[in-house]
N, C-alpha and C positions, 0 to 999 in steps of 0.2 A: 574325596569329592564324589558327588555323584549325581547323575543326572538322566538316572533310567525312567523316574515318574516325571511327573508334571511339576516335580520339586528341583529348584537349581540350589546344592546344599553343599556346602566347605567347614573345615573344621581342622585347627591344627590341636595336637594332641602331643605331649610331650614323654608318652611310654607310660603316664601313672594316671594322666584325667587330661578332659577336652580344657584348653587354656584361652581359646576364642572359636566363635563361632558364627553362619553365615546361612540363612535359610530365606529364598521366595519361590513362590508358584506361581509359576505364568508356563505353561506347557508348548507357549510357540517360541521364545526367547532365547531358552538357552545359550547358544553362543554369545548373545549379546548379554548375560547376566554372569556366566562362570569367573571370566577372570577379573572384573572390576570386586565379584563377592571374595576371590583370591588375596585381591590387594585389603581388601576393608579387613577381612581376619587378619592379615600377616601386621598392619599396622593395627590392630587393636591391642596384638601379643606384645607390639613392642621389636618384631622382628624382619629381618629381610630374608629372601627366597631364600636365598644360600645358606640360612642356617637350617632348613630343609633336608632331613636325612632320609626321609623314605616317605612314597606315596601311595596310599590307599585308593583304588575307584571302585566305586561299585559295577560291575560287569553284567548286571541286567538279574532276571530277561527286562525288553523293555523295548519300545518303538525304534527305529532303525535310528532317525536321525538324531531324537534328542541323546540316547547310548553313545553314540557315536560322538558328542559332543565332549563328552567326562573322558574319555577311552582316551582321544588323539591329544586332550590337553595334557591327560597324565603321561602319557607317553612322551611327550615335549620337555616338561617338566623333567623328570626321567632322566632322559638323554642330555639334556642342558645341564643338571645338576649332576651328572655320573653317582644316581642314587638309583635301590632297586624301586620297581612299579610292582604292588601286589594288587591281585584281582578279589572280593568280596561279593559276595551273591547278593544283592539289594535284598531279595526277601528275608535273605538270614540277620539283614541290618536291622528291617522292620520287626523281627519275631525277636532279637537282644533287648531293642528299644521296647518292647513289649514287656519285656521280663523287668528288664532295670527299673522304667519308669512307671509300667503301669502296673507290678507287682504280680502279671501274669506267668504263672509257672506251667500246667500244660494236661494234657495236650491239647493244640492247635493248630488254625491251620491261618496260614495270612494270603491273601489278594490283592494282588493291584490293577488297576486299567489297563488293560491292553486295546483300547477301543476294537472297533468294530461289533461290541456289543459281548466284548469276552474278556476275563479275566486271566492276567498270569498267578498261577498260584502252587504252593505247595503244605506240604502236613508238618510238623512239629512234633514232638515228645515234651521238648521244655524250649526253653529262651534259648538254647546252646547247638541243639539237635535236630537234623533235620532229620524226615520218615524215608524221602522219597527226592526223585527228582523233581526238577521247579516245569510244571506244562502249562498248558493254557486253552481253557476250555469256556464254554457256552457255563453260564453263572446256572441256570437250569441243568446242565448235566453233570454239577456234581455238588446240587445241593443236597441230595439227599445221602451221598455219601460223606457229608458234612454236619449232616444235622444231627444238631446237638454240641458244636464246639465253638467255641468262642471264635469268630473271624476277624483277623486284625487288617486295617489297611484301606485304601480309597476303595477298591475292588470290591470291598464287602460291604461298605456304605450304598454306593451308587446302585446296591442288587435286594435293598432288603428283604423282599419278596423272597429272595434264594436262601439270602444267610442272616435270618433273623438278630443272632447274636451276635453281631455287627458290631465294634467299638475299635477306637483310635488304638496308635497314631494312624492319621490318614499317609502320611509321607515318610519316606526313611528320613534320619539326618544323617549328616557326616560324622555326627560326633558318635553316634553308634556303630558305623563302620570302623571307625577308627580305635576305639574302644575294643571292639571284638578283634580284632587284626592283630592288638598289640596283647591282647591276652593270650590268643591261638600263637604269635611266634616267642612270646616268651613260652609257651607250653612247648617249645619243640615241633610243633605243625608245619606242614607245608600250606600256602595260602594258594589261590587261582594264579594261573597264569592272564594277565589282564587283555583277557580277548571276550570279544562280546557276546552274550546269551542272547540269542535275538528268537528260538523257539519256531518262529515261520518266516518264511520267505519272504523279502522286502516288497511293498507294492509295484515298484517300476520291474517289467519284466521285457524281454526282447519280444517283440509280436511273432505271432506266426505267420507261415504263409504270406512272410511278406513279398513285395515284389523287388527286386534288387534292379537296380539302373546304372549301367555303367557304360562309359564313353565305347565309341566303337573306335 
């Protein structure tokens, strides 16, 4: 599952191909869209939670509260089912799903929304490989150390101006996290520990200089 973009996406995956699957965008929702998409997968496979042996989330980067949405269900799930919880970097789900579906081999670089007028992004080699760490910058400061590669993801839509070479998929799925996860630990890999990439600081902060009142 994952729920770092503006995408609420589930996908159960049986170690060899995605066998049901579960994708909407609505960016203010998520708690209210993850686990009813939960149930419509698990009843479309023909299955119940319990036959759940191990859960993928994507681990951002990604807005504070929707990350945090995908993170605390896996982690539930997890602990309820005494299965492991592995972490997946959303953008490395975007840049698979890039290779798989869109026959993109590389190099590239993929972006998504991080509002305030900035994208989270990082570089590629191919569909498999990442350059660099995942940061998050003003779509003007790193077009032009971009220019020239194919930009996968909402982030590179929403900035054509920056990253001309702009093309889908706009959102990760689950079925691509889940796909890479099950390749990387049949390869022997270690995957994320499933704690959140969140790149800056959450908007609510303690004020300053406030003034403290307390009884005499």
């Amino acid at each position: 599952m994952d729920t770092a973009t503006p995408a609420v996406t589930v996908a159960l995956h049986d170690g060899a191909s995605v066998i049901a699957s579960s994708g909407q965008v609505d960016a203010r929702r998520h708690g209210e869209l993850l686990l009813p998409a939960v149930d419509r997968v698990l009843a479309e496979a023909g299955v119940k939670l319990d036959a759940v042996t191990g859960v993928v989330v994507g681990v951002g980067p990604g807005p504070y509260t929707g990350l945090r949405v995908g993170l605390v269900t896996a982690a539930t799930f997890g602990s309820a089912l005494d299965v492991p919880v592995h972490g997946i970097c959303t953008l490395d789900g975007l840049a698979y799903a890039a290779g798989q579906d869109g026959g993109l081999d590389g190099p590239f670089a993929v972006a998504t929304d991080a509002r305030r007028k900035e994208v989270y992004w990082a570089r590629y080699e191919d569909a498999r490989t990442r350059t660099g760490d995942p940061a998050v910058d003003r779509p003007a400061d790193i077009a032009e150390a971009l220019a020239g590669l194919p930009v996968i993801g909402q982030g590179a839509v929403l900035y054509p101006e920056a990253f001309p070479e702009a093309r889908g998929p706009e959102h990760v799925a689950a079925g691509a996290l889940a796909a890479l996860a099950a390749e990387r630990l049949a390869a022997g890999q270690e995957l994320l520990e499933p704690q959140p990439l969140y790149l800056r600081r959450p908007d609510a902060q303690v004020p300053k200089n406030y003034k403290v009142v307390t009884p005499k």
